[in-house]
N, C-alpha and C positions, 0 to 999 in steps of 0.2 A: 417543427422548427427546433435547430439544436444551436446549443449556445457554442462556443469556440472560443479557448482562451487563450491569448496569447502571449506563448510564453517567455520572452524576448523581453516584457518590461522592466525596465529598473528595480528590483527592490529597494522600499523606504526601509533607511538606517532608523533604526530605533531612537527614540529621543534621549539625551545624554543623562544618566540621573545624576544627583544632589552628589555622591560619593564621588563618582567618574569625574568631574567638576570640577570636586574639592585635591580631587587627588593631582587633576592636570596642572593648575594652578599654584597648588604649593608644590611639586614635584617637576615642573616641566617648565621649571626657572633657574637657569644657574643660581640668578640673586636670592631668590627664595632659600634657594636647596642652602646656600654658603650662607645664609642668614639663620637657617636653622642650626647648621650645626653649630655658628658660633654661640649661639644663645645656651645649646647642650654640654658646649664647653666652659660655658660659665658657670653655668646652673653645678656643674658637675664641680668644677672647682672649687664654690664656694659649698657644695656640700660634704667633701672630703677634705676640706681645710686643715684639720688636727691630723692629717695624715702624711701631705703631700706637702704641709712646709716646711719647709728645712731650718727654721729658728724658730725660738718665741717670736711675735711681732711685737713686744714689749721690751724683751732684753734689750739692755744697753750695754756698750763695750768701751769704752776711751781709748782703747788700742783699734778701734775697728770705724773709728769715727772717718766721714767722707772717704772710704773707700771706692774706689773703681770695680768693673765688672769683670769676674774672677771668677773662677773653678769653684772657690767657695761661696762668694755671692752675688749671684748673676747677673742682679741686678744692680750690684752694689749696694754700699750701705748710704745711712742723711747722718745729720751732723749730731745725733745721738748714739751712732756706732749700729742703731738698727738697721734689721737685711730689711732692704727694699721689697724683695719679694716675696717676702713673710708678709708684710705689711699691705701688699697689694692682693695675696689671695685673702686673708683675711678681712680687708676691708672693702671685698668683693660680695663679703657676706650680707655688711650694712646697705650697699648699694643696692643691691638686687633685692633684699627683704623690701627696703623703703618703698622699693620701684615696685612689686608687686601686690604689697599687701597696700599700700595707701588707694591707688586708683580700683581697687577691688569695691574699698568700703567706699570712698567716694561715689561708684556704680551704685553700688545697693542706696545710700542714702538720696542719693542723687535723682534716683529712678522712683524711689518712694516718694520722693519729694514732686518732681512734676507730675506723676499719672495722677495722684492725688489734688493740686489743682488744677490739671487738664480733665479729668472727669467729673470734676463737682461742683467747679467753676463759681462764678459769682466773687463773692467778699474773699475767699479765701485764695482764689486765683489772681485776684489783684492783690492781696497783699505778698503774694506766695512772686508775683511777678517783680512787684516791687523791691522786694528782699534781693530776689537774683540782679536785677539790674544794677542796683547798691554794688552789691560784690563784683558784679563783673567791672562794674566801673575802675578796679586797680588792677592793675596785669597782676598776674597770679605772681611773681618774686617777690611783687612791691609786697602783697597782701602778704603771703606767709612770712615776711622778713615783721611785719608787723605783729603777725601772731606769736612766732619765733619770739621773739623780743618779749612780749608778755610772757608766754609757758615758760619759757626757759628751754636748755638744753633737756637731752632724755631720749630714748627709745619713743614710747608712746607720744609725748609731747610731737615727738617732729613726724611721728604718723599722721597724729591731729592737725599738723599744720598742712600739710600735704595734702590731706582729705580736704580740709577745708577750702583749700586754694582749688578743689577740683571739682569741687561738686556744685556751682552755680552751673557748669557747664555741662553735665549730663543731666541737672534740671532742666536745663531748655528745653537740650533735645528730647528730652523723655515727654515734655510737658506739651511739645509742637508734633510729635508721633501721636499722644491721648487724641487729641481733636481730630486730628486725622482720623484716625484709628474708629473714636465714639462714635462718627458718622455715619459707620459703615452698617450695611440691612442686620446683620447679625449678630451686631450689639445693640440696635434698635429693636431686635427683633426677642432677643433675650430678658432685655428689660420689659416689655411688653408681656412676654411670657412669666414674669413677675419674678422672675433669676434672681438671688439674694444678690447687692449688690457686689460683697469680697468675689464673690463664687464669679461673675463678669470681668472683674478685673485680672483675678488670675488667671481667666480661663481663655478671656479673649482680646484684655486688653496687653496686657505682659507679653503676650508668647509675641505678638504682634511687631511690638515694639522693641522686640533684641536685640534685631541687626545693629541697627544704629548705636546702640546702647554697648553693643561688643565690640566692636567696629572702634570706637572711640574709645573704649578701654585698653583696648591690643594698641593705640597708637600714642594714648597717654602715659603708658608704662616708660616709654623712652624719656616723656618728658619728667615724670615723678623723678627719674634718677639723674637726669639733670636739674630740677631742682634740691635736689638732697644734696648733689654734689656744689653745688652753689649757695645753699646755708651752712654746710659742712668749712667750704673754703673763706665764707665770712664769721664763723666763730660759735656760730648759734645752730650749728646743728651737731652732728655727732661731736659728740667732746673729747680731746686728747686726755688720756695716751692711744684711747679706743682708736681704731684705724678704720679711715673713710677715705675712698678715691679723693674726696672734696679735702677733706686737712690732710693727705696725704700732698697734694698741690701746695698749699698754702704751708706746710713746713717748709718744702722744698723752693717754693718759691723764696721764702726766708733764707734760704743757703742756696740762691742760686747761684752764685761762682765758687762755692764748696764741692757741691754734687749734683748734677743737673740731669740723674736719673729718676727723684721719684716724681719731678712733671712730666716728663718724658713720657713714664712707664703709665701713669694717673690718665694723663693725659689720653692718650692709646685705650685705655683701655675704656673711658668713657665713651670717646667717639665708635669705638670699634660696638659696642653695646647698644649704643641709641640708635645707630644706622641698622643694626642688625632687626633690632625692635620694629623700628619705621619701614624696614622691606617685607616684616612680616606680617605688620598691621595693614601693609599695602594689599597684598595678596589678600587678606582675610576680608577686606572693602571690596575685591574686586569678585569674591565667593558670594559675600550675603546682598550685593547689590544686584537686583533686579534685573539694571540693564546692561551690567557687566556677564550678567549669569546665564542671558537669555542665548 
């Protein structure tokens, strides 16, 4: 008896890996693709700042005061004779530090903070829940305008406040991933095997639990720098003469029928950043989700 194969069948397409994926996704989106690079055009600007601006963003001029946009200042000047566009790639630096390093720390403490009463549960998870419900109870403005008001102004201070306003909410979700997560045969199965506890949670609870955890970070960055820019433009965040998108609005809105370039240009360049954030947060949700991915 012989066998006989027939060679006509369809070949099966290989199953698409984790890279092909990541690559289609953020690459095989217009909105993606123009959300990256404006993110590289920011990053890049505010990394070259002492380079690429064409004034002090501190100098003041009395002959150069409310000027229009001009060969010399593009942007024009506000009603202390400063170039607008000095002051916008500069205080592109505070925006983007704010917006990035805050929702980082807020991850990390955040994520300490729920695997920690999602795995060990009992007195510490109810008090650990209790705490976060407290906090989440005031919209994150309300809270950090509260915290703002005690620190005071400052670099670190408005990181602190920012961290703080952000991390009841990767408690959660890090704390409602653990239970999920501790459920499973092979952290049941670890502890059983008498696994030191650190050595489980690094190994099987953390890696476990990122998506969501980075997911939510990639999508909070947008919000960190709308809030920065909204303690900035109520007084208690970046402090003048230093230059923030947020008091870069709020001078201007102070001379708004002087010069009605630096809301304009603030303006602009907040939304054109948070959107850019939020299309690539999207994308990045639509990689580490399961059943976006499948």
């Amino acid at each position: 008896m012989t066998l006989t194969i027939d060679r006509d069948l369809p070949e099966i397409a290989p199953a698409p890996t984790f890279s092909s994926h990541l690559q289609h996704l953020l690459f095989g989106r217009v909105s993606t693709i123009f959300a990256l690079l404006l993110i590289i055009i920011f990053v890049a600007v505010a990394v070259l700042a002492p380079l690429i601006a064409p004034y002090d963003p501190l100098q003041q001029s009395f002959l150069a005061i409310n000027k229009g946009a001009s060969a010399q200042h593009w942007l024009g000047t506000d009603q202390f004779g400063r170039d607008v566009l000095s002051r916008m790639i500069y205080g592109s630096r505070n925006s983007l530090i704010f917006g990035l390093v805050s929702p980082l720390l807020a991850a990390a403490f955040g994520t300490t903070l729920g695997v920690t009463a999602g795995f060990f549960g009992g007195t510490l998870d109810r008090l650990v829940s209790r705490l976060i419900d407290i906090l989440l109870a005031f919209p994150e403005l309300l809270l950090a305008i509260i915290i703002a008001a005690v620190l005071g102004g400052g670099f670190w201070n408005i990181v602190s406040v920012i961290t703080v306003a952000f991390i009841p909410g990767f408690a959660r979700v890090a704390r409602a991933s653990t239970l999920s997560v501790k459920q499973e045969p092979y952290v049941e199965a670890a502890i059983a095997a008498g696994v030191r506890t650190p050595v489980i949670i690094f190994r099987h609870v953390v890696p476990n639990i990122a998506a969501p955890i980075v997911v939510l970070m990639t999508l909070w960055v947008a919000s960190a720098i709308r809030l920065e820019a909204a303690l900035s433009f109520l007084g208690i965040g970046t402090q003048p003469p230093n230059p923030s998108w947020g008091n870069i609005i709020r001078d201007g809105l102070n001379n708004m029928f002087g010069s009605s370039w630096p809301i304009i240009s603030a303006g602009c360049a907040i939304t054109c950043v948070v959107l850019a954030f939020n299309l690539l947060g999207d994308a990045v949700r639509d990689v580490l989700d399961p059943e976006t991915a499948s």
